[in-house]
C-alpha positions as CSV (number, residue, x, y, z in Angstrom):
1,X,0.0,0.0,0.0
2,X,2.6,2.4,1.4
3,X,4.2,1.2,-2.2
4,X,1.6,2.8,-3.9
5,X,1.5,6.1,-2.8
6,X,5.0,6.8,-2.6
7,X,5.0,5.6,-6.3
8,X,1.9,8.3,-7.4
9,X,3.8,11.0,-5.6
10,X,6.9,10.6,-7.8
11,X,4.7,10.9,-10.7
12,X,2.6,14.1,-9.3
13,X,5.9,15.9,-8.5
14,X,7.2,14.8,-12.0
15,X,3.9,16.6,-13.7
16,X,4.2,19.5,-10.9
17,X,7.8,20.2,-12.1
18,X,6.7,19.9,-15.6
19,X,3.8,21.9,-15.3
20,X,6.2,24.8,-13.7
21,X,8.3,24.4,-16.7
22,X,5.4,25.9,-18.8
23,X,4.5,28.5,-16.6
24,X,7.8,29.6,-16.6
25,X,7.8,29.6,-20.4
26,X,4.7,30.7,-21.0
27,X,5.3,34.0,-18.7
28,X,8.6,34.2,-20.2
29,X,6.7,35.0,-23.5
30,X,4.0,36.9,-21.8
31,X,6.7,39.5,-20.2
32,X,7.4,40.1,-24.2
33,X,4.0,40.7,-25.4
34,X,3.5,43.0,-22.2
35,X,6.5,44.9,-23.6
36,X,5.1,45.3,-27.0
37,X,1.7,45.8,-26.2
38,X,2.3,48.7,-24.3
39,X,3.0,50.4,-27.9
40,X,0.1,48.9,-29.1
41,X,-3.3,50.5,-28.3
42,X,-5.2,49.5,-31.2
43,X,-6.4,46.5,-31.9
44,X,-4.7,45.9,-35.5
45,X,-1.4,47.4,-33.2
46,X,-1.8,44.6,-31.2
47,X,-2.0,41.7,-33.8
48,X,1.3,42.9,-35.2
49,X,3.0,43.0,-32.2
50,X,2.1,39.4,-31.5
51,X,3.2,38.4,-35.3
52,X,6.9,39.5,-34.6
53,X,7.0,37.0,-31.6
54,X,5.8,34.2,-34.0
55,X,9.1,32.3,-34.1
56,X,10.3,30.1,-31.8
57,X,13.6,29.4,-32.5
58,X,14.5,27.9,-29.0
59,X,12.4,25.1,-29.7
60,X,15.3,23.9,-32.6
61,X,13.3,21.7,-35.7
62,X,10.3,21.9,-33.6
63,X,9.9,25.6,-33.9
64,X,7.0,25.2,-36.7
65,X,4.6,23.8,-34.3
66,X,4.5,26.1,-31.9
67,X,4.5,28.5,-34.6
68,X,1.4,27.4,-35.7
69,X,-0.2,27.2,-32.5
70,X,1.0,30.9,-32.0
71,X,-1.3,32.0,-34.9
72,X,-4.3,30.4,-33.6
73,X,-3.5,31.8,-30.1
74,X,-2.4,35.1,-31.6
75,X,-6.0,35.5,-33.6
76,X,-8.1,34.0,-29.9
77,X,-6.1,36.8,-27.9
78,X,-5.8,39.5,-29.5
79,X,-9.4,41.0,-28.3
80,X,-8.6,40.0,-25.2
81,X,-7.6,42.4,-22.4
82,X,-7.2,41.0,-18.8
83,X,-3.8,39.4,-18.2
84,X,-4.9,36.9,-16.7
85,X,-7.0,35.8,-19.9
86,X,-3.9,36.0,-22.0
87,X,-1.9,34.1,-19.2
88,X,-4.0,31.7,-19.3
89,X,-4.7,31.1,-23.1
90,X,-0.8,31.4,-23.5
91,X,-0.4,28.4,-21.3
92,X,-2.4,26.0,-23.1
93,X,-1.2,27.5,-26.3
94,X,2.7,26.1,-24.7
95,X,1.0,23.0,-23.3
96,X,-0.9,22.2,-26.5
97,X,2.2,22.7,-28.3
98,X,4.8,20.2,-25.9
99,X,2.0,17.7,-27.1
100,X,2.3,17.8,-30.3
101,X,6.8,18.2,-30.4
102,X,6.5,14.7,-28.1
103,X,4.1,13.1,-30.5
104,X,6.6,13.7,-33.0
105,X,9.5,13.3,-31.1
106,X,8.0,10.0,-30.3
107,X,7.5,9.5,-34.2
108,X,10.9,10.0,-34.9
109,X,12.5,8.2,-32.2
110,X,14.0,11.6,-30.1
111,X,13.7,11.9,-26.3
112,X,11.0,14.4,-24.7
113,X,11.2,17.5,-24.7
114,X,11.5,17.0,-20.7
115,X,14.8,15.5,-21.3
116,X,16.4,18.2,-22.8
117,X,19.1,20.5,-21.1
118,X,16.4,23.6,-21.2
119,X,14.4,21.7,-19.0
120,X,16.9,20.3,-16.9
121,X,18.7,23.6,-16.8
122,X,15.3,24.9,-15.5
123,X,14.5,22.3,-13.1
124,X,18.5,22.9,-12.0
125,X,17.8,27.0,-11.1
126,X,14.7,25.7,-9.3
127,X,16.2,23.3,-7.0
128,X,18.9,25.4,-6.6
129,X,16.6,28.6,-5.4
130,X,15.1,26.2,-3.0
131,X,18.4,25.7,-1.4
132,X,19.2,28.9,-0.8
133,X,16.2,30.1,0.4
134,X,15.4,30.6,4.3
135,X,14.1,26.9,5.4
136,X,12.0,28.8,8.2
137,X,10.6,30.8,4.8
138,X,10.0,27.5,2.7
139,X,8.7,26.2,6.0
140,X,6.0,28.9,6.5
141,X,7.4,29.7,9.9
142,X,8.0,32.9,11.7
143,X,12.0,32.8,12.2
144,X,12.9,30.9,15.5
145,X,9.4,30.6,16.7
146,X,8.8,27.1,15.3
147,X,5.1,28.5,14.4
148,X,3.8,29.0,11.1
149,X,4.1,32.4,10.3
């Protein structure tokens, strides 16, 4: 039983972690349309600002499919004002596109995506903040109290 359990939380930290990943990619390109958009009052503004991030050249040979989720994303978004919204839409535009790179990594015989030195360089800076953070502020406690603060 005990088996069990310990084995699911392996696998829930696993999709935490990569769920973090894209977050952090997804605000990574948010902080970039923020930046254009603030030039961009108008709506047709707006669309072109969102064109010139079209390429994703990190992604390597993969870079056309999350071009071509950009454009659908691009045309859903750009009525769109609350952050949140676009935050939101951005992320599933980044999570529909890891789909599709590790069905076709898959179909060509490549590791994932999550196997790749961005990710592990990523997952590297995380741990690494969380070791030199304060363990009483990772904890939650008020320093030397031993009480949640």
């Amino acid at each position: 039983m005990n088996k069990k359990k310990g084995g699911f939380r392996a696998k829930r930290l696993f999709s935490e972690d990569q769920e973090a990943y894209v977050r952090y990619l997804a605000q990574e390109r948010w902080e970039r349309i923020k930046d254009l958009w603030e030039e961009a009052a108008a709506e047709d503004e707006r669309a072109a600002a969102l064109l010139e991030l079209a390429e994703f050249p990190e992604r390597r040979r993969y870079g056309e499919i999350w071009a071509r989720n950009w454009e659908g994303f691009s045309k859903e978004v750009v009525v769109v004002r609350e952050a949140g919204t676009v935050l939101g839409l951005l992320e599933r535009m980044v999570w529909r596109s890891f789909e599709q790179e590790e069905a076709e990594r898959q179909a060509e015989g490549r590791c994932s995506a999550f196997e790749e030195d961005d990710y592990f360089q990523f997952m590297a800076f995380r741990t690494g903040r969380l070791y030199e953070a304060d363990p009483w502020e990772v904890g939650g406690f008020a320093e030397g109290s031993g009480e949640p603060g």
